[in-house]
Structures are given as structure tokens and as C-alpha cells.
C-alpha positions as CSV (number, residue, x, y, z in Angstrom):
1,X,-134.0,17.0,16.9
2,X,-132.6,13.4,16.8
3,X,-129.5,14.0,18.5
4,X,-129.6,16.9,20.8
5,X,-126.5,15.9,22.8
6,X,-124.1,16.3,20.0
7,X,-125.7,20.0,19.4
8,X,-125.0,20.8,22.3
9,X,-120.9,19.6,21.5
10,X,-121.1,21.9,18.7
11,X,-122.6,24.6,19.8
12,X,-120.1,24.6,23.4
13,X,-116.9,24.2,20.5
14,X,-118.2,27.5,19.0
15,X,-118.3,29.0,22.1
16,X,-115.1,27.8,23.3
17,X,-113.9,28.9,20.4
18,X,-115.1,32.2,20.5
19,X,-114.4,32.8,23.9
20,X,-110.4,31.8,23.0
21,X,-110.2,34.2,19.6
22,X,-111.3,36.7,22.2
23,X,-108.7,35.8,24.6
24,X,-106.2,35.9,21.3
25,X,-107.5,39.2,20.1
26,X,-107.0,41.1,23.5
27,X,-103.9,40.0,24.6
28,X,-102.6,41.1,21.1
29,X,-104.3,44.7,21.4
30,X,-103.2,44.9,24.6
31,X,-99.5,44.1,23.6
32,X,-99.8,46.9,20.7
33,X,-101.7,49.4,22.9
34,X,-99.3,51.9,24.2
35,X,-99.4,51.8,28.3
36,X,-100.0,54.9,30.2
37,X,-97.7,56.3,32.9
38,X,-99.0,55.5,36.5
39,X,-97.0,56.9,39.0
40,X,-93.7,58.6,38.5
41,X,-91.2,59.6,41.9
42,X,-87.6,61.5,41.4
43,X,-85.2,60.4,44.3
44,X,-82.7,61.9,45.5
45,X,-81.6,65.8,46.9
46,X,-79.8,68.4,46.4
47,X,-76.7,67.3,43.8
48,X,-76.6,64.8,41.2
49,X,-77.9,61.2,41.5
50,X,-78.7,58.5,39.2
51,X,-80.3,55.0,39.0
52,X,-78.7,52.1,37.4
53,X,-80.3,49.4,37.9
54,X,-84.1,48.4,38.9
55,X,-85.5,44.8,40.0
56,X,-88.7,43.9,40.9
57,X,-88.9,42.1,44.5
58,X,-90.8,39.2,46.3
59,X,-93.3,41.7,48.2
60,X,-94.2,43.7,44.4
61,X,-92.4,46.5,45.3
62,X,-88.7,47.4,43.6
63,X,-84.9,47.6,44.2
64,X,-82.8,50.7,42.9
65,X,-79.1,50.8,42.9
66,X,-76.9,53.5,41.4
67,X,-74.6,55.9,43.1
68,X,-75.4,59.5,44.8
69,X,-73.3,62.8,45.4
70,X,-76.5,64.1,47.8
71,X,-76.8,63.9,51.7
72,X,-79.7,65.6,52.0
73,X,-83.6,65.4,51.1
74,X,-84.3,61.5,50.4
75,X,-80.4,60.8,51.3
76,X,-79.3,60.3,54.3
77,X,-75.5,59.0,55.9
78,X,-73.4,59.9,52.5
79,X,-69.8,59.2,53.4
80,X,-67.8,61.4,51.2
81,X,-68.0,62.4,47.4
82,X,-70.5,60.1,45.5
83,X,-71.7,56.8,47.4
84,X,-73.3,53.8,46.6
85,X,-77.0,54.1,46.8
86,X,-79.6,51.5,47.2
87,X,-82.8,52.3,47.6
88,X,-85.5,49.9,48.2
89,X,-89.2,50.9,47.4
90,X,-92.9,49.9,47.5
91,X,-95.3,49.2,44.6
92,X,-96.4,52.4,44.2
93,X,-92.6,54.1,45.0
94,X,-92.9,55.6,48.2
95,X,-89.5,55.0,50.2
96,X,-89.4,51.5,52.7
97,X,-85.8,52.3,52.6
98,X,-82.3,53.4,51.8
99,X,-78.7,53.2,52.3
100,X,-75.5,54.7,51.2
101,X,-72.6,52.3,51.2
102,X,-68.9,53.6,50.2
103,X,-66.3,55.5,51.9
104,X,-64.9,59.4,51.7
105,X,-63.9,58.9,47.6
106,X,-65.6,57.9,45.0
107,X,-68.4,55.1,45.2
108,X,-71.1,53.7,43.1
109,X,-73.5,50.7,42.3
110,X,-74.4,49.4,38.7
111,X,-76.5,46.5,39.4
112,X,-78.7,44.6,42.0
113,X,-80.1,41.4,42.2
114,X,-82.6,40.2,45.0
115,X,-81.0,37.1,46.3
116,X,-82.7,33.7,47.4
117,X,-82.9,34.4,50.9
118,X,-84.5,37.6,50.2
119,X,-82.0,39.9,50.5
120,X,-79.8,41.7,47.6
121,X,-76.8,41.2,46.4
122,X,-74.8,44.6,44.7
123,X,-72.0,45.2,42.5
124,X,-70.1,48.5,41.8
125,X,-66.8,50.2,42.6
126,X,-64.8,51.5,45.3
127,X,-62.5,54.4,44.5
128,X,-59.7,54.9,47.5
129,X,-56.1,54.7,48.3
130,X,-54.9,51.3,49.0
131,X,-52.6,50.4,52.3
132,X,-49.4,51.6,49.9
133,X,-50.9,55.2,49.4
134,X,-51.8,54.7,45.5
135,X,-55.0,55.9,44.3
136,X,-57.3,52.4,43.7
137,X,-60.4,51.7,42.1
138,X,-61.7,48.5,43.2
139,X,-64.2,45.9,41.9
140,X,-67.2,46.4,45.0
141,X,-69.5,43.7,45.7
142,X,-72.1,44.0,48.5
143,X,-74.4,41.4,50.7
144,X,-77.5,42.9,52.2
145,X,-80.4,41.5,54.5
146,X,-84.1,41.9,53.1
147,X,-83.9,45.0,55.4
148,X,-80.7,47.0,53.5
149,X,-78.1,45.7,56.2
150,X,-75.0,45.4,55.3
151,X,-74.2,41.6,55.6
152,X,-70.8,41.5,54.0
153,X,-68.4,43.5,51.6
154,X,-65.7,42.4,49.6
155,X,-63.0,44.6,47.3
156,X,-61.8,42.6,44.2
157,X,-58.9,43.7,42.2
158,X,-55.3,44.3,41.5
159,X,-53.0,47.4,41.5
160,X,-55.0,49.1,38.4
161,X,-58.6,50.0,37.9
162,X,-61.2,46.8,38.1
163,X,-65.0,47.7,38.3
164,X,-67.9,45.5,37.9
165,X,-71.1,46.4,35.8
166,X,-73.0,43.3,36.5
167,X,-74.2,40.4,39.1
168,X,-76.4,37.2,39.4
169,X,-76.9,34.8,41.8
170,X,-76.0,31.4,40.8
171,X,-78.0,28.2,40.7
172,X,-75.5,27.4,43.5
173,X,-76.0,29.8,45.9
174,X,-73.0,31.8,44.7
175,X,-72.2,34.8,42.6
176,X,-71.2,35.5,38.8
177,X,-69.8,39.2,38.1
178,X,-68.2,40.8,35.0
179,X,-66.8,43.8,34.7
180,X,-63.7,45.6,33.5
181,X,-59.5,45.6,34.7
182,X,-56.6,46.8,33.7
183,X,-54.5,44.5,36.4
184,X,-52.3,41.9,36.6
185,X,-51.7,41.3,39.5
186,X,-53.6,40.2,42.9
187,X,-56.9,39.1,42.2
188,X,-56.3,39.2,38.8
189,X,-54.5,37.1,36.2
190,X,-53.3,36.6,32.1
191,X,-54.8,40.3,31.4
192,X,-54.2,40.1,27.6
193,X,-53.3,44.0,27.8
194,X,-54.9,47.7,29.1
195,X,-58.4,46.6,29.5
196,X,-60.1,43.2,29.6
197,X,-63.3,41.2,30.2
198,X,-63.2,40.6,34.1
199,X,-65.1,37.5,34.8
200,X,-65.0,36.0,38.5
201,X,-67.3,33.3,39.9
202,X,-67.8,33.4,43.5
203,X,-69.5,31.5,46.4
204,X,-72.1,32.4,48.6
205,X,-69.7,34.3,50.9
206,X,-67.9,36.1,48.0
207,X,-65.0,34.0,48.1
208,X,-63.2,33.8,44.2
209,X,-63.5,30.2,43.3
210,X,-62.4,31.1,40.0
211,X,-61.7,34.5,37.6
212,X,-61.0,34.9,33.9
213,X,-59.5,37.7,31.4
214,X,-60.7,37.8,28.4
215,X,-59.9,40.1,25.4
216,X,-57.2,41.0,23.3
217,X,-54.1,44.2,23.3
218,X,-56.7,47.2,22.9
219,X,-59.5,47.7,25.8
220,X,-62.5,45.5,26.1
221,X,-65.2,46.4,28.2
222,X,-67.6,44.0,29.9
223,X,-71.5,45.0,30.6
224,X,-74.2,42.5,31.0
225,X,-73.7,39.0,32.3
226,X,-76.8,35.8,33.0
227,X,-76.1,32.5,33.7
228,X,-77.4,30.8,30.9
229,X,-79.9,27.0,31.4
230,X,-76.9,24.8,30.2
231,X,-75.2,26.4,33.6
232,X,-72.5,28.1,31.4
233,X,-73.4,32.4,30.9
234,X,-73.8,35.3,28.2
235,X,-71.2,37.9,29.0
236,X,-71.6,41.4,26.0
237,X,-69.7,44.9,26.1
238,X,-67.7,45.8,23.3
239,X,-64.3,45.6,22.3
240,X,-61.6,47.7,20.4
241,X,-59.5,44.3,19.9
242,X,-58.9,42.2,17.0
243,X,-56.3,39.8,18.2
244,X,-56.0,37.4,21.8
245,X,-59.6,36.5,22.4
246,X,-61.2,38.4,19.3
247,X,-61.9,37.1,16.5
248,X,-63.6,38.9,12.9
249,X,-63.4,42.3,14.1
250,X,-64.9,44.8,12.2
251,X,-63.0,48.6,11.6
252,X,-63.6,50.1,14.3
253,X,-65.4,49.5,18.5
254,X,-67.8,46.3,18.2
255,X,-70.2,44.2,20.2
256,X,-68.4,41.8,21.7
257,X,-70.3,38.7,23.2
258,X,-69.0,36.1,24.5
259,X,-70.8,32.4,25.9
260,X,-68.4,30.4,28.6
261,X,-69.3,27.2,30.1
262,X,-69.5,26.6,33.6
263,X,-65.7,26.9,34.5
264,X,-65.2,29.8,32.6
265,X,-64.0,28.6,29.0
266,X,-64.9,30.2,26.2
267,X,-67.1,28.4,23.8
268,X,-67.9,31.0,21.5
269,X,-67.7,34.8,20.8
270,X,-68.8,36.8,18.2
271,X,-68.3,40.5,17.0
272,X,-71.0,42.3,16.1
273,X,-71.0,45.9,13.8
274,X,-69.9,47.6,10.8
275,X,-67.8,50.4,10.1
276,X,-68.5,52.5,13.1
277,X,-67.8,52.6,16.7
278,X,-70.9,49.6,18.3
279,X,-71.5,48.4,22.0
280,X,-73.5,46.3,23.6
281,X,-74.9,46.9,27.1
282,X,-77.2,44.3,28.3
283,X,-77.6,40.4,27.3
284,X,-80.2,38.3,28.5
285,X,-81.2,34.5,27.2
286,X,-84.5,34.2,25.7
287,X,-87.0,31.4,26.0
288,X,-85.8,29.2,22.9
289,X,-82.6,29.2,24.1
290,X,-81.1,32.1,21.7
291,X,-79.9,35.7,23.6
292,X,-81.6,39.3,23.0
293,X,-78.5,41.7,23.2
294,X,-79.1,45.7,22.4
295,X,-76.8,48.5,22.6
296,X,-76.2,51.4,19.9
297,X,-74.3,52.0,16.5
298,X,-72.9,54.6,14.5
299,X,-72.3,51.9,11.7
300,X,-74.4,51.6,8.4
301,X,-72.8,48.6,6.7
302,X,-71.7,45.5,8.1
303,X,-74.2,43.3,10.3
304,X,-75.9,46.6,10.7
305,X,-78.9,47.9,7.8
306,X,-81.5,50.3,8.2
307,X,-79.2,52.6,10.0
308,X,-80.8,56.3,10.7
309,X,-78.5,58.8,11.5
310,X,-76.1,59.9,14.2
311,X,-76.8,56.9,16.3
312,X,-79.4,54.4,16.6
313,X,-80.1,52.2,19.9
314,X,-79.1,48.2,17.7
315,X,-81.0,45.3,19.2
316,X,-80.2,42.0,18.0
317,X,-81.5,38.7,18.3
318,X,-79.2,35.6,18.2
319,X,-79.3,31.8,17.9
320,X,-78.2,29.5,20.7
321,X,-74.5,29.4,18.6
322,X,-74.6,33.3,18.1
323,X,-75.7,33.1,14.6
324,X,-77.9,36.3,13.8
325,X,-81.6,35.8,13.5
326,X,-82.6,39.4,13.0
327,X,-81.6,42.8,14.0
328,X,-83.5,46.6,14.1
329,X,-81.8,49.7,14.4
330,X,-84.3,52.0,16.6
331,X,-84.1,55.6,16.3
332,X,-84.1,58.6,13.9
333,X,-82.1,61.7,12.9
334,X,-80.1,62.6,16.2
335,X,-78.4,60.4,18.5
336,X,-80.3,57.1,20.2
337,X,-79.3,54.6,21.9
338,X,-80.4,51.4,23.7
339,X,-79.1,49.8,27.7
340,X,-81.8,47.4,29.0
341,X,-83.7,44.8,27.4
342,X,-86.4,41.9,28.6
343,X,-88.3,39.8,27.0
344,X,-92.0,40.3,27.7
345,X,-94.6,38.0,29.0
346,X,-96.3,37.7,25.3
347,X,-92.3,36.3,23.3
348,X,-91.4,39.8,22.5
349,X,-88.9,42.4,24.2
350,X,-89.1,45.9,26.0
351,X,-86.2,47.9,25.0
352,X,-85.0,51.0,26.7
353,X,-82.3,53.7,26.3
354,X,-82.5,57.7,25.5
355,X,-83.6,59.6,22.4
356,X,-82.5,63.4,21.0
357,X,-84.9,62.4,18.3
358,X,-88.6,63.5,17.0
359,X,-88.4,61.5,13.2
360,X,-88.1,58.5,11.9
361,X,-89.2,55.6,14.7
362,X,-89.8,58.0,17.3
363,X,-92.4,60.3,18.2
364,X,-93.3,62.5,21.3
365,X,-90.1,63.6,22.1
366,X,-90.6,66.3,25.3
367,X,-87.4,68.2,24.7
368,X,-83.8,67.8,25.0
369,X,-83.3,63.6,25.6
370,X,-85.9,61.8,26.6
371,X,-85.9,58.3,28.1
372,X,-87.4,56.6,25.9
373,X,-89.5,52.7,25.8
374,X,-89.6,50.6,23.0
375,X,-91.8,47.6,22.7
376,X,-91.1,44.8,20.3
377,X,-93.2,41.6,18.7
378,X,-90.7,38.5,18.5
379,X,-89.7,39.1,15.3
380,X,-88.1,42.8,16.4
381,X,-91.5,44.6,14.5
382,X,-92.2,47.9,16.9
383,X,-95.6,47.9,18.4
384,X,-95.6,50.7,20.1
385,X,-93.1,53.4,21.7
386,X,-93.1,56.2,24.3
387,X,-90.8,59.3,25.4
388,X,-90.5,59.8,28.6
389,X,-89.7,63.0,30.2
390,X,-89.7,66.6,30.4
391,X,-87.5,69.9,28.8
392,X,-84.2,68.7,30.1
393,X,-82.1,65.8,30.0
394,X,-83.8,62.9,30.7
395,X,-82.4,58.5,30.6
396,X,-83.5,55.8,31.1
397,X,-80.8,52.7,32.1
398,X,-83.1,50.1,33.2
399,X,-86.5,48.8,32.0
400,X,-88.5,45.2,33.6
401,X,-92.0,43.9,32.9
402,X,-93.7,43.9,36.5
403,X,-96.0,41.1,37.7
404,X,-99.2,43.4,36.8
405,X,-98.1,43.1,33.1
406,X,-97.0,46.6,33.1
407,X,-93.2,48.3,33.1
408,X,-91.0,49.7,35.3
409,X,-88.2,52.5,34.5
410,X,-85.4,53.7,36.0
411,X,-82.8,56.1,35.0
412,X,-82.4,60.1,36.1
413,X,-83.8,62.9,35.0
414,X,-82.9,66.6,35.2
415,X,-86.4,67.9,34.3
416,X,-89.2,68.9,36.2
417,X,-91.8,69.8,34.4
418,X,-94.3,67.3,31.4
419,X,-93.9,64.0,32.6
420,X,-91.8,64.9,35.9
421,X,-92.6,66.0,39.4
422,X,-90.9,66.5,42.4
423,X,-86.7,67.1,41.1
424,X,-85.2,67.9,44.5
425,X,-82.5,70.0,42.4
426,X,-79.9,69.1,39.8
427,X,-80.0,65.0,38.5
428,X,-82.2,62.6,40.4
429,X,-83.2,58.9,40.0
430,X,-86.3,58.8,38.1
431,X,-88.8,55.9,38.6
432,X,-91.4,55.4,36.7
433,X,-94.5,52.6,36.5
434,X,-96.5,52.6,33.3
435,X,-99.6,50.3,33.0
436,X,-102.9,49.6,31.5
């Protein structure tokens, strides 16, 4: 052999080589394999209660916020009617501990961030009568400690009904929420008619430091809000406008997204649909700059193609200007529909939502409506999907990739039987961990 050094370069290349198409190959099998459900826990007791929201936390265990009518088996210190309920949980969802926040109307939680300094920020509404005797529904935001204390509270609003459906820490140490109002007065200002886009940007003690209307003369309803890298954010819902704010409306509802800078201007906005009634329920900005938004549709012309039937969950991926990049209707014969997307570790997305449907792109269906997981490549191509449930009702509003590589769900279900275990009665929060 005259040179056996550079042999032995070639020979390590092919191995290296080898080694890294084996890497390749099961990372991509792994991403198309179909995960397998872990652990599953209902939460809750006797009456109805639901999850809105789940995040994963610092110690690998989760967060759950949505709202409770209950005051008995996992529930404890319900003040009235329904409450805000937070519930904080370890990896494998056994109870560290919970807390119902609200007063002797109606309360409730739609979403839940863990904060910097490790404890959680919430926001929801307050239903009461204000110091004047009329009936209020106020814009709720909550502070906790790491342990569920209550740090602070604050009530945001005007004379009408304000509510918020989404939070985020800012890069500042503050807070950005969205929601919906139908004030003018108070905390709230230029509401372009019934209900608008409620925007307010906060600092670290929930003090306004500035709030914005957006929308037009017929309700707009605000959803999912991130503070996008150019420190401006993503606000989606849908709108029934086509004048103020709203531009190129199509017939009827439609996606309405909306990118502000930093002080609350609006740089763009877009309508997305067709000739049905569209929304949009969660937003989130994806690695090369563009958004994922999903949601559902009843329309079958438009931006939308491929509809099935009767309702399909609508994801849609946009540029970094809003331009449309590709869309996929999800679904088949009976009503779907989407609420909570990610994008996953490998560039694509895990969709969830609900399913009546046993056709078309899905299979498995246990009964009734299912909750129901879609994952996608980063073009929008399914790899795989999963129902999730049992006989009876079943949803799913919340989805995350956890730090094992697996997903989370959370939702409610009304089952208890198949893929459920442990219903304490009627509706309860439904967590579920599916892995590989």
C-alpha cells in the first residue's frame, strides 16, 4: 500500500458519511412515525371544566389554564359560578398544584405564559357588577409566583365587554395582550364600532403604557398574539368588517391578521378566506421570519382550495409581508377544525383542533369528536395524524412539542372510556403526553 494514511481519510469519510445518512434517515422516520400516547390524566370534578391553554415549564413539567364550574375532586376554593383555573403539573401529570382565581360570577383563563422570573403570567376575564351596579365583563390579567401565588391582578376595560384571549412576556420585562371590546370609554379608546381588536402593551407591573383598537363597523375578534424578532408582533382572529382597518374583505367572516410595530402601528394586515364564514385562532412566527396561522373554513373558493366538506381546520403559511406561501385545508366529510399550532423541532408544524370526521385526511376517529393531532413537513405535506379520545365529545385547544421531542395536549373531554381514564363526571381538562 503506498499511501496508507490517505486510506484511512477515505475510508473515515465513508464512515462519517454513513454514520450522518443514518442520522438523516432516522430523524426523518421518526418525524413520519406516528407517536404513541404515554400517559393521559382528566382534571377536574364533578361539573364542567376545560383547559385552554398548556406550556411547558423550566422544571419539564406543564402549566394549564382554563376556567372551572367544579369545587370538588381535583378543585379546591372555587369562588362562585365558573373560576379561573390554573393548574400546574409534573412531567408525568400528577398534580404539584392548583388554584382558582375569580370572584362569585363568571371567571375564566385562556392563556398562560411562564414568566422570566419563573412564575406565570395569565390572561382571561372577570364577569361582575362594577361600583355603579351594571353587569361588567372585564379584560383579567393575573401575576403568579413559581408556586401559584397570586402576585398581582389587574381589570382592564371600559363600560362594555373587553376579554383577552392571549399573553406574552415582552423582551422588556412587560406584557403584550389582545383580546376583544366593545368600549369606548376608560381603558379603552377610538373603538371603530361593536367589536374591535384590543391590543394593550403593559409593563412589568401591568401598568397600560399603551392600547390600540383595531377593526372596522362590524365585530372583529382578536385570538393569538407573539411578539415578533423585529420587536413589533402577529396579532390573528377574524373579522366581519370591510371598512376602518380592513382592507380586501372577502363575502363573508375572514382571517384577519394583522403585524404592528413596536408602538402599536399597523404595518400590514391581510384577510384571508373565500366565500364562507373563516377564522383564525392561533399565530406564531416561524424560523425564516414568515408566520404559521391555522384556524377553520367553510369556504371553497377564494385563497382557500381543496376544501372537504362542512368545515375543514385551514392552516396557512405566510411570508414575512403576509404574502401566502402555501395553505392545506385538513379534514374530511363532517366538521373540522384547527386552534393551536407550533412549529416542530425538525421545520415543520403540529396542528391541533377537533374532528366529527372518519374520511378523507382523517382516520381513527373513536366516536362523536375527537381531539385530533396533525403533524406537518414544512411544506404543509401530512406525515402523520391521530384521534384522540373516546365515545363522547372530545377537543383539543392546545398542542406544544416537549423537550423529549414528543407532544403535549390539552383540551377537555367528556368521555371515559378508549383513550380516556379517570372523568370525575361531566367535562374535564384532558392532558395528554404522546411520545416515542
Amino acid at each position: 500500500m503506498k499511501n496508507p494514511s490517505k486510506l484511512s481519510e477515505v475510508l473515515m469519510m465513508f464512515v462519517l458519511l454513513f454514520l450522518a445518512f443514518g442520522s438523516l434517515v432516522t430523524a426523518q422516520s421518526k418525524a413520519s412515525a406516528q407517536p404513541k400516547l404515554q400517559w393521559q390524566r382528566c382534571l377536574g370534578g364533578g361539573d364542567e371544566d376545560q383547559a385552554s391553554c398548556i406550556e411547558q415549564t423550566k422544571d419539564g413539567g406543564y402549566i394549564v389554564v382554563g376556567r372551572t364550574y367544579s369545587n370538588d375532586g381535583d378543585v379546591s376554593g372555587n369562588h362562585g359560578t365558573d373560576d379561573l383555573w390554573i393548574v400546574k403539573i409534573d412531567k408525568n401529570g400528577k398534580i404539584q398544584w392548583e388554584e382558582c382565581i375569580g370572584g362569585t360570577e363568571t371567571d375564566g383563563g385562556w392563556s398562560v405564559k411562564q414568566t422570566a422570573d419563573g412564575g406565570y403570567v395569565v390572561a382571561g376575564y372577570a364577569f361582575g357588577e362594577s361600583k355603579d351596579g351594571n353587569v361588567e365583563y372585564d379584560l383579567l390579567l393575573v401575576k403568579l409566583d413559581e408556586t401559584g401565588k397570586i402576585q398581582w391582578q389587574r381589570s382592564y376595560g371600559g363600560s362594555g365587554y373587553d376579554y383577552a384571549m392571549s399573553v406574552q412576556q415582552t423582551r422588556d420585562g412587560g406584557y403584550i395582550v389582545a383580546g376583544s371590546t366593545n368600549s369606548n370609554d376608560r381603558d379603552v379608546s377610538e373603538n371603530h364600532g361593536l367589536f374591535d381588536y384590543w391590543v394593550l402593551k403593559l409593563d412589568s407591573d401591568g401598568n397600560i403604557q399603551w392600547q390600540s383598537c383595531f377593526g372596522g363597523s362590524s365585530p372583529d375578534y382578536a385570538q393569538s398574539i407573539q411578539q415578533t424578532v423585529d420587536g413589533g408582533y402577529i396579532v390573528v382572529g377574524y373579522t366581519s368588517s370591510s371598512d376602518g382597518d380592513v382592507k380586501e374583505k372577502h363575502r363573508f367572516d375572514d382571517i384577519w391578521i394583522v403585524k404592528l410595530d413596536e408602538t402599536g402601528k399597523i404595518q400590514w394586515q391581510k384577510c384571508l378566506g373565500g366565500n364562507g364564514d373563516d377564522a383564525g385562532f392561533a399565530v406564531r412566527q416561524t424560523l425564516d421570519r414568515g408566520y404559521i396561522m391555522v384556524g377553520h373554513t367553510y369556504s371553497d373558493e377564494g385563497d382557500v382550495s381543496f376544501y372537504h366538506e362542512d368545515g375543514d381546520g385551514w392552516v396557512v403559511k405566510l411570508d414575512e409581508n403576509g404574502k401566502i406561501q402555501w395553505h392545506r385545508c385538513l379534514g374530511g366529510k363532517l366538521d373540522d377544525g384547527a386552534r393551536s399550532v407550533q412549529q416542530t423541532s425538525d421545520g415543520g408544524y403540529i396542528v391541533a383542533g377537533y374532528t366529527y370526521s372518519d374520511d378523507g385526511d382523517v382516520s381513527g376517529n373513536r366516536g362523536d369528536r375527537d381531539a385530533w393531532l396533525v403533524k406537518l413537513d414544512s411544506n404543509g405535506n401530512i406525515e402523520w395524524q391521530k384521534c384522540l379520545g373516546g365515545s363522547s365529545e372530545d377537543d383539543a385547544y392546545s398542542v406544544l412539542q416537549s423537550s423529549d421531542g414528543g407532544y403535549v395536549v390539552a383540551g377537555y373531554t367528556f368521555s371515559n372510556d378508549k383513550d380516556v381514564k379517570g372523568n370525575h363526571g361531566n367535562y374535564d381538562i384532558w392532558i395528554v403526553k404522546l411520545g416515542y
